[in-house]
Structures are given as C-alpha cells and as structure tokens.
C-alpha positions in Angstrom: 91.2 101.9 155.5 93.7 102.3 152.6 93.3 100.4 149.1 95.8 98.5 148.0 94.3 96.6 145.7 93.8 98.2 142.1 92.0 96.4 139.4 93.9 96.9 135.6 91.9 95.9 133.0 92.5 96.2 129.3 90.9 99.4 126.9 89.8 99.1 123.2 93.2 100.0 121.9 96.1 97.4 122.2 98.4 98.3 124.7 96.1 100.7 127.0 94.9 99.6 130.0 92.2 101.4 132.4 92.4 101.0 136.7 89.7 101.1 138.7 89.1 99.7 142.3 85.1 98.3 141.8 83.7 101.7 142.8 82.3 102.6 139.5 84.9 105.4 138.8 87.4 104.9 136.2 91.1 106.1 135.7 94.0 106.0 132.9 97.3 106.2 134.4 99.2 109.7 133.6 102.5 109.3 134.5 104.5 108.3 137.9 106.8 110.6 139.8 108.7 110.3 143.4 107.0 106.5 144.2 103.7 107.8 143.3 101.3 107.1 140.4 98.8 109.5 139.1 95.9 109.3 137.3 93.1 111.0 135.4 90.0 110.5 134.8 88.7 108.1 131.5 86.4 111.1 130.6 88.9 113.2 130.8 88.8 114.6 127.0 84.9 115.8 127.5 86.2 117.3 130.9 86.2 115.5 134.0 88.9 116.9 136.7 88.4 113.5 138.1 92.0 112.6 139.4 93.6 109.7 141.6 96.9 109.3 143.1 98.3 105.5 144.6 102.0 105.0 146.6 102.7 102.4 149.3 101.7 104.2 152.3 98.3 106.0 151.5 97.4 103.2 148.8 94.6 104.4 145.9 93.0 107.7 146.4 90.8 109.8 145.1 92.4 113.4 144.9 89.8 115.6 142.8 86.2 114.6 142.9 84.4 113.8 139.0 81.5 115.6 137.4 79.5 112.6 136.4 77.8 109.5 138.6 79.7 106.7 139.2 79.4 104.0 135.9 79.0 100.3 137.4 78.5 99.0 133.5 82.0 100.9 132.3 84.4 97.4 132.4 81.2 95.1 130.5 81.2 98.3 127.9 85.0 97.7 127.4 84.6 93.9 127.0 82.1 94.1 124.8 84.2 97.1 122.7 87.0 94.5 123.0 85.4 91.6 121.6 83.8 93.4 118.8 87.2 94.9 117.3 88.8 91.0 117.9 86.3 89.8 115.9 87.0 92.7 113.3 90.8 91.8 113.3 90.0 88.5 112.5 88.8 89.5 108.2 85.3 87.5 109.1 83.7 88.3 106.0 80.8 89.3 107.8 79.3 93.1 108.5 79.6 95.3 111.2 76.2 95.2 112.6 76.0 91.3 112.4 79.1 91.4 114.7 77.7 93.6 117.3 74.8 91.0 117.0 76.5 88.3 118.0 78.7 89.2 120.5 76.5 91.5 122.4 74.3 88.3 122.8 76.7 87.3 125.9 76.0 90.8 127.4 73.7 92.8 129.5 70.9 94.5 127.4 72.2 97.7 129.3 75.7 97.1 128.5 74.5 96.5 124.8 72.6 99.7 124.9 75.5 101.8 125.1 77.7 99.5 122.2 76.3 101.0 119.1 77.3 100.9 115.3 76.9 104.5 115.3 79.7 104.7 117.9 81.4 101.6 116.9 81.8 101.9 113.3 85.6 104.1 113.3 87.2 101.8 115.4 85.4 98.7 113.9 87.0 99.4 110.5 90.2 100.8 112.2 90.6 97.6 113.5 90.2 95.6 109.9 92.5 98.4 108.5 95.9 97.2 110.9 95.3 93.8 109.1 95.1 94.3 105.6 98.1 93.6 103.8 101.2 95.8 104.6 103.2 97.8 103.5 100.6 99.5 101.0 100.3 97.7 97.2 102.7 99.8 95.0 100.5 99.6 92.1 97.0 97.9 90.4 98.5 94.5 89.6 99.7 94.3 93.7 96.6 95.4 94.8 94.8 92.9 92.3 96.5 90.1 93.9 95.0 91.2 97.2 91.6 91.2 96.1 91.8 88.2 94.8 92.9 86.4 97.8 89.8 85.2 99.4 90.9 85.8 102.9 90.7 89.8 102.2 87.6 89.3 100.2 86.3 92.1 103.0 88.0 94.5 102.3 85.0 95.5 99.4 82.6 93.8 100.8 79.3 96.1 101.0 78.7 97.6 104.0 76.0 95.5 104.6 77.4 92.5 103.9 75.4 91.4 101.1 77.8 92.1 97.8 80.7 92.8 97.3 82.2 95.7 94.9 85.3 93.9 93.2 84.2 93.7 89.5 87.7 92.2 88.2 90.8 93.2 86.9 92.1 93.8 83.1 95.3 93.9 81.6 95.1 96.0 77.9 97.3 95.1 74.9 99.5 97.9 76.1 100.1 96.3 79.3 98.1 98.7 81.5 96.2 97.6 84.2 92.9 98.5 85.7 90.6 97.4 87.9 86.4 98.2 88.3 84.5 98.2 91.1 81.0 97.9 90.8 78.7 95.5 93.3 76.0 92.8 91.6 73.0 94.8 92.7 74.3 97.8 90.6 75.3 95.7 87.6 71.5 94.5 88.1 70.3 98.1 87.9 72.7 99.0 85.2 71.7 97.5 82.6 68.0 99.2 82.8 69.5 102.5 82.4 69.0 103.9 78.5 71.4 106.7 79.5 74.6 106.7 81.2 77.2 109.2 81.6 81.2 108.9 82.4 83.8 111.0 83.8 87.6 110.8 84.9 89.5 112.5 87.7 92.9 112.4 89.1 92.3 114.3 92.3 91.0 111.1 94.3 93.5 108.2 93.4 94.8 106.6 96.6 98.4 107.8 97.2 101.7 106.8 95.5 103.9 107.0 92.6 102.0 106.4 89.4 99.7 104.4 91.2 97.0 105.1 88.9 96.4 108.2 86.4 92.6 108.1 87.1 89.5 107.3 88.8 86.4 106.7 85.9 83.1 106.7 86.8 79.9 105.4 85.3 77.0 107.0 86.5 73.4 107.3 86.1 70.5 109.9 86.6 67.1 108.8 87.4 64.4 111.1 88.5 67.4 113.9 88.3 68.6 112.3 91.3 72.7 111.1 90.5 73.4 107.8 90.9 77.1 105.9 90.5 77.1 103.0 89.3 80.9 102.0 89.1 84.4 103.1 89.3 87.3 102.2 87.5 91.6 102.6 88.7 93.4 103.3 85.4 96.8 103.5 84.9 96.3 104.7 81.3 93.9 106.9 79.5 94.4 105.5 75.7 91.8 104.0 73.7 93.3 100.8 74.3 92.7 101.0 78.2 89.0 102.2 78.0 88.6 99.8 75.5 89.5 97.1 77.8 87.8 98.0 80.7 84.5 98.7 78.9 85.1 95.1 77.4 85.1 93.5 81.0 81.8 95.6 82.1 80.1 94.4 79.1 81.3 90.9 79.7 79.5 91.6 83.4 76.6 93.5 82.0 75.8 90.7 79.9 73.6 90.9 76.5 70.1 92.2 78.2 71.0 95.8 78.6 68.9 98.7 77.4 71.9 101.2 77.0 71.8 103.2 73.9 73.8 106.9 75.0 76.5 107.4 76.5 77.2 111.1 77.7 80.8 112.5 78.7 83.2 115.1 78.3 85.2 115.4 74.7 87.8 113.3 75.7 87.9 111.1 71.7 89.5 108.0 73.5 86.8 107.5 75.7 84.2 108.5 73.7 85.7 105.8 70.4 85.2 103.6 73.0 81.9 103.4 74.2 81.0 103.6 70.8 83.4 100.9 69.6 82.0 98.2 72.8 78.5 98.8 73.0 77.6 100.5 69.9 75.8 103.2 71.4 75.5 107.0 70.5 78.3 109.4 72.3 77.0 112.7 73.0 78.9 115.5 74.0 78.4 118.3 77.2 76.8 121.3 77.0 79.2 122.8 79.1 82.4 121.7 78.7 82.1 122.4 75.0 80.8 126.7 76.1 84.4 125.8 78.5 86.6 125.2 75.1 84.5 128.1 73.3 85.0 130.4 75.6 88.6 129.5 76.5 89.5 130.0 73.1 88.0 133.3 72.8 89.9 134.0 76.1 93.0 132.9 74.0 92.2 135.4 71.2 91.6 138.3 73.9 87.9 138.4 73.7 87.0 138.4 76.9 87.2 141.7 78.0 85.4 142.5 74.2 83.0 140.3 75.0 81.8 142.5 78.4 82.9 145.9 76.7 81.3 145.3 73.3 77.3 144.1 73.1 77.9 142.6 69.8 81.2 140.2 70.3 79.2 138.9 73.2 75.7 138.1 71.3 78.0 136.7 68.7 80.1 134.7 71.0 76.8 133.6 72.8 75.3 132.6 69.5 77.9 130.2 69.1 77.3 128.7 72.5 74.1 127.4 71.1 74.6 125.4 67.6 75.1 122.3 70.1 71.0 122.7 70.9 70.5 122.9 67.2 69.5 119.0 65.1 72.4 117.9 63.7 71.6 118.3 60.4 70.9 122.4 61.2 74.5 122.5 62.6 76.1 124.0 59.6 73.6 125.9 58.8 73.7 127.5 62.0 77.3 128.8 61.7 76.7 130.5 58.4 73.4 132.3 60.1 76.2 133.2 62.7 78.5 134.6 59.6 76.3 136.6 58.3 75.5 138.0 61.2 78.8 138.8 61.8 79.5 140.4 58.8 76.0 142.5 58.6 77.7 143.9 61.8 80.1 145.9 60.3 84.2 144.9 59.1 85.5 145.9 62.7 83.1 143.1 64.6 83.8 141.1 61.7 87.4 141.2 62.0 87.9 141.1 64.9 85.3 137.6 65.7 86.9 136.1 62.6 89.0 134.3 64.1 87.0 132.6 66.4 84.7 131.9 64.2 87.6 130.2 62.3 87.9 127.7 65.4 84.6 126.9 65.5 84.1 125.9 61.8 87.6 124.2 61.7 87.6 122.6 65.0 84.3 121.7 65.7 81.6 122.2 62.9 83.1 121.3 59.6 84.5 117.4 61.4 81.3 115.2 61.1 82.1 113.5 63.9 82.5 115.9 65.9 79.2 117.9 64.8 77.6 114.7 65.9 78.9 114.5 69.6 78.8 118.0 70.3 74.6 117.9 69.1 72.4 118.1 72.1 69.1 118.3 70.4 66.2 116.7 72.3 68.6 115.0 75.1 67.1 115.6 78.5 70.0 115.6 79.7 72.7 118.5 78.0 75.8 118.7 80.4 78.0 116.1 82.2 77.4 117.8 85.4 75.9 115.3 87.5 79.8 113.6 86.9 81.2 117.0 88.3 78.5 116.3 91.5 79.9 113.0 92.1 83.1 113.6 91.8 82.9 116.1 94.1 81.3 113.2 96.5 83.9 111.0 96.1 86.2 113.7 97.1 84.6 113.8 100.8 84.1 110.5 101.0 87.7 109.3 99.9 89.6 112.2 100.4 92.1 113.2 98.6 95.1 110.6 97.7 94.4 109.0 101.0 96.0 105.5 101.1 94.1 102.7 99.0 92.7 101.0 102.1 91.0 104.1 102.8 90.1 105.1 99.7 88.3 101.5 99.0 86.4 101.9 102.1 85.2 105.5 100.9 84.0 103.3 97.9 82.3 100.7 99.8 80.4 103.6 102.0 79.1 105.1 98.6 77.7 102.4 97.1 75.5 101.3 99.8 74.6 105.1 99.7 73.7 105.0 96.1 72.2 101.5 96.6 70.2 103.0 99.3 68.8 106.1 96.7 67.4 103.5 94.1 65.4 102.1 97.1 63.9 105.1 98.1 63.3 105.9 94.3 61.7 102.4 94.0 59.7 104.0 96.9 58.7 107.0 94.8 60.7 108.5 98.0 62.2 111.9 97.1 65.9 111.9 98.3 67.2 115.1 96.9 65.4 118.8 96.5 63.4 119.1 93.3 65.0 120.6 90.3 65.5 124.6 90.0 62.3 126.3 88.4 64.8 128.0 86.2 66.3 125.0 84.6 62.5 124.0 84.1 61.4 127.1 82.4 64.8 127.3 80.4 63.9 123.2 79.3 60.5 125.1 78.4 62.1 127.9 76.1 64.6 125.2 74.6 61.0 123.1 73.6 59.1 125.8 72.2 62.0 127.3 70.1 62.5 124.0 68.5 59.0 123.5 67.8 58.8 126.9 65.9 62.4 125.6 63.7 60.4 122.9 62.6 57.5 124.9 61.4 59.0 128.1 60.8 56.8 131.6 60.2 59.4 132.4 57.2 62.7 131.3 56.3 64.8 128.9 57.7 67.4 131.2 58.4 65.2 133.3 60.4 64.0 131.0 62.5 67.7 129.1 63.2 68.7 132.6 64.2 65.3 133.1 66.5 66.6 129.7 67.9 69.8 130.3 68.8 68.7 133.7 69.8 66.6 132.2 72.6 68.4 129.1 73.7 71.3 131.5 74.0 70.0 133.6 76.9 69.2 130.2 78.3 73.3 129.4 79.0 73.8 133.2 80.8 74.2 131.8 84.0 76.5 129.2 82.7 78.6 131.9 80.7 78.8 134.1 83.6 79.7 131.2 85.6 82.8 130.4 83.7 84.0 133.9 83.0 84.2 134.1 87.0 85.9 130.9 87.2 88.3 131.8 84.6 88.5 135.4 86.1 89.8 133.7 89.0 91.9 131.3 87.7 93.9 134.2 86.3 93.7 136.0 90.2 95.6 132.7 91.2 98.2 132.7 89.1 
C-alpha cells in the first residue's frame, strides 16, 4: 500500500528540514524534477547510497537500500540538538556543558547518550556566534562597548563558566586604546610569579583596518612548563600605551605581588615600562640579542667569513657570550675580546673591527643597556617560551580571523593554561622534560662562573675561559639563525 504520508521535521541548522515516514530511516530532500521529489540519505556525507523518491501516484519509496540499521532515536537526537543551540542563541551566560545538562533532562538517557559536548561544542558556539553583535566592531573602543554590555558578558566568559577573561579597557594620554584580557583565577596566580616574561605580535590580531597593531602577552614559566597569563589588543606600541596598560594590570594585581623581573625582547618602550610601573628589573633575551649580533655582522658581510675563516667565527662567537658575563665583567669582557682580536693578526683585526665597533657603541659602552642585555645567574636566558606561545595562539586563533573568533581562541586557551597550573598543583607533569643538552649546557654555564669568581690566575684569563665555554654553549642557537637567515635570503 503506498505512503502518502511523509513526516518533515526540522534539522539543527535554521531553514533545513529532514523527512522521514516513522520507519527509522531518514532523508534530506535533493531536489524535485518532473512531479517527483528525491531524496538522499541523512548519512549521506560518511556514505550511505540510501535514496527515496515520493510523486502522487507511487507515494514515498525507498529506491536504493542504506548501509546502516534503521535509527528509531534519530528525531529525539535532533530535538535535543535543537534545543541545545536555542538555548545557545539566547547569550545565557551559562556554559556549554551546563546546557546539555539541563535540557537533556527532558530526554531519553539513550537519546542523551549520543548528544555530547565533544560533538556539540562547534555548533554550540556557532550558534552564540550569529548573535553577537553585527556587523563586526571596527576598532577597540567599539568592541569595548560590547564587552561592557552585560547582555554579551558571554562572549569571554571561560569555558567553564566560572570567570570571565575581560580585564578592562584603557585609553592612554595619546588617545590609544587597549584592552586586556586576563580571568580572576590567573590574576590570582599572577601575582605569585617572581618572573614574568612579555612579548608582542602582529600576526594574530582579528581582522580589519588598523584594528589593532598588536597582541601582548604576559606569560609565565613554572616547572619549565609555559604558562599565559594575559593578553593585551593595542593600537599603539609607545611608551605611553604600555604604560597604560601595565597601570590597569597593576590596578588588578593589587599591592601583594611577588614580581621582581620582567623578561622580553629589546623593544626600550616596553621594557621603560615595566620598569617605570612596577619597579622591577628588565632583562634582556639571550637570543634575540645573538639575532641583532649576528644580523649585523650579516650587514657587514661576515657571514660567509664567519663559516670560511675559524677565527672571525670564535670572535664573533665570543661576542655572543658577554650577555652570560656579571654586569660589572661586561666591559671587561669586550676588551678580552679586543685583544684577542688584535693578537690575531691586522687582517682579522681589520676586518672584525667594525663589528666590534657596534658592539661597544651600541650595546656595551650604554649602561643601560649593559644592564638589560646581562643574563648572569637568570634561569631563564631567552624569551622563547613567548615565541612558544605565540605560536599557540596562532592555532588556536588563527590568523586575522574575525574578533569573535579570535576571542573564543582566547577563552579556549585560558582554560587550557588554567588547566596546566592544576595538574602542576598536582605535581602532574604536562609537557616532556627539558632536553639533557640544555641541562648539561646550564651545567657548563655554572661551573664556568664559579671558576670567574675564583680564578687560577688573572682575571683576564679566566673571563676569556668563560666566554670561551659558554660560547660553544649557543652553537646550536648560532647555527639556528644562520639557517634561518640563510633562508630568508632564499625567499627573497
């Protein structure tokens, strides 16, 4: 006997509908031709030939038989999906999971079985994304007023509900504006960290015309693990603007904090002010300072002298490390490199003069500068873990994806790093234990400053025995930036 009678019932996405006729197989329609309407099978994607044809005469029938058992629970699955993405559209500031909870309670348990945040998630946050605010904020001070409106108070709240990462907003005296993010429990954890490290990068801010110059970051490192603890839109990169942002995290962090270092990249606004806000020491990275070394020998045509020719490259290398060298050694240091030079003859002389030149003029002879490129007895020498995250916020936010997006990235990684200082609470190890060659290089580092305080002979001597040693502890890093160099140029 024909069926006439074909049930419609509505899918997850607004304006798709799925037919059935209460025989536990399930069809979208595919198009309509000559009276008749075709359609294929809702598994269709993972590769059901399933198919069903319906017209006037022959009513619903099924043309091309499935590859799976008929699914009795399919419609209560879609009414439950439905219900959940409702709820989501309606800016509850509630969490995912708590959602699922509550409406799942008027389900089956095998229907609720099948309805889980793993597979609910995308379309859970799809669904709160086509109600925030459109078209997109043009720049910080519109999306400010968004955050601020307590009805889109979800759109940073944590993923579990529990915080929420708006820190607040800050105009600077030049009129730029920024905004940090950074949830309570972080703040909390913040302000037990002695150590912090900061970082900048363009490649990450959510799309538009000078919507922001940068993302900053404020991270931490505990057990070597990377932690963030903060990020910061900026329009600006003056002194001014960090200044004014650093001024509303202190006004958040409160008095009780335990920070005394700050370490970053060279960049002298950021650095003037950390040290300006919180008073703290500003140290310098390892690494980026070998990166302006070495680019400037590149800039002089040393490179290739520096493979070629043994003794431009132990001179060059010797440079690398007066940073590892106390402070007050520094200077000393450069002459010990000097002389050296010179006892190598007037054509190495001449021809690493001018490099030398840099470093004394640009680096050695500026007090202040001597004192934020000194790494002595930090643990930690490089800004690198800042490169690791940003390299994480890359995945997670993509790259100049639209702000909505690129706040949700931010609200997946904080319960991410909020989820590492749990497991470290735990004495849980998240993360695969440090390289035995950065331990054994830490190990050379220790025992070549221990024989510079109680030298054998001379001073000299033993500065040039130390940055003899700690210099073959940086080959990896050298030949590591002479590739990346080498193939900068290959791109060009």
């Amino acid at each position: 006997m024909p069926i006439f009678e074909v049930a419609r019932e509505e899918a997850t996405r607004p304006g798709t509908f799925f037919y059935h006729v209460q025989d536990g197989l399930h069809y979208h329609r595919s198009h309509i031709r000559q009276g008749s309407t075709y359609y294929k099978c809702v598994l269709a994607g993972r590769g059901c030939y399933g198919r069903a044809t319906y017209d006037a005469v022959d009513g619903f029938v099924h043309t091309t038989p499935h590859n799976h058992e008929p699914d009795m629970v399919y419609p209560d699955e879609m009414a439950l999906r439905r219900a959940i993405l409702r709820r989501c559209e309606r800016l509850e500031y509630m969490d995912y999971r708590r959602i699922i909870f509550e409406e799942g309670r008027r389900f089956a348990p095998e229907v609720v079985a099948r309805v889980t945040y793993a597979r609910m998630r995308t379309s859970m946050r799809n669904a709160r994304l086509r109600r925030f605010p459109h078209p997109l904020p043009a720049n910080l001070v519109e999306l400010t007023n968004i955050l601020q409106d307590p009805q889109y108070r979800v759109i940073t709240m944590t993923d579990d509900g529990l915080d929420n990462i708006y820190g607040g907003s800050v105009t600077d005296t030049d009129g730029s504006h920024h905004i940090l993010f950074i949830s309570e429990r972080l703040l909390q954890r913040a302000r037990t960290f002695r150590t912090l490290h900061s970082d900048g990068t363009f490649r990450v801010t959510p799309h538009g015309p000078e919507f922001a110059a940068q993302v900053f970051c404020i991270v931490a490192v505990w057990d070597h693990h990377v932690i963030t603890l903060g990020w910061v839109l900026m329009t600006s990169l003056t002194e001014v603007a960090y200044t004014a942002v650093l001024q509303l995290l202190q006004h958040l962090l409160g008095q009780d904090i335990e920070l005394t270092k700050v370490i970053s990249d060279f960049e002298c606004a950021q650095q003037n002010a950390w040290q300006n806000v919180f008073n703290v020491r500003t140290q310098g990275c390892v690494w980026h300072l070998s990166r302006a070394f070495l680019q400037e020998a590149a800039e002089l045509n040393l490179i290739n002298r520096m493979r070629n020719i043994e003794e431009v490259r132990r001179i060059i290398r010797l440079t690398l490390g007066l940073a590892l060298l106390p402070e007050p050694f520094i200077v000393d240091g450069y002459h010990v490199i000097l002389n050296h030079a010179i006892g190598e003859g007037n054509y190495i002389y001449r021809m690493v003069l001018p490099y030398l030149r840099y470093v004394w003029r640009y680096w050695v002879s500026r007090p202040w500068r001597r004192a934020r490129m000194c790494v002595h007895g930090s643990s930690q020498r490089t800004n690198n873990v800042c490169e690791s995250q940003n390299k994480i916020l890359r995945e997670e936010c993509g790259i100049h994806s639209n702000v909505y997006m690129f706040l949700a990235g931010l609200v997946r990684l904080e319960q991410k790093n909020y989820n590492i200082l749990l497991s470290l609470d735990q004495f849980r190890r998240v993360s695969r234990a440090r390289r035995q060659t950065s331990i054994m290089n830490d190990n050379r580092v220790l025992m070549a400053t221990e024989e510079l305080f109680d030298p054998p002979g001379p001073i000299a001597a033993a500065i040039f025995r130390f940055l003899s040693v700690v210099s073959h502890t940086m080959d990896n890093m050298v030949e590591e930036l002479l590739m990346d160099r080498l193939r900068r140029r290959r791109r060009q």
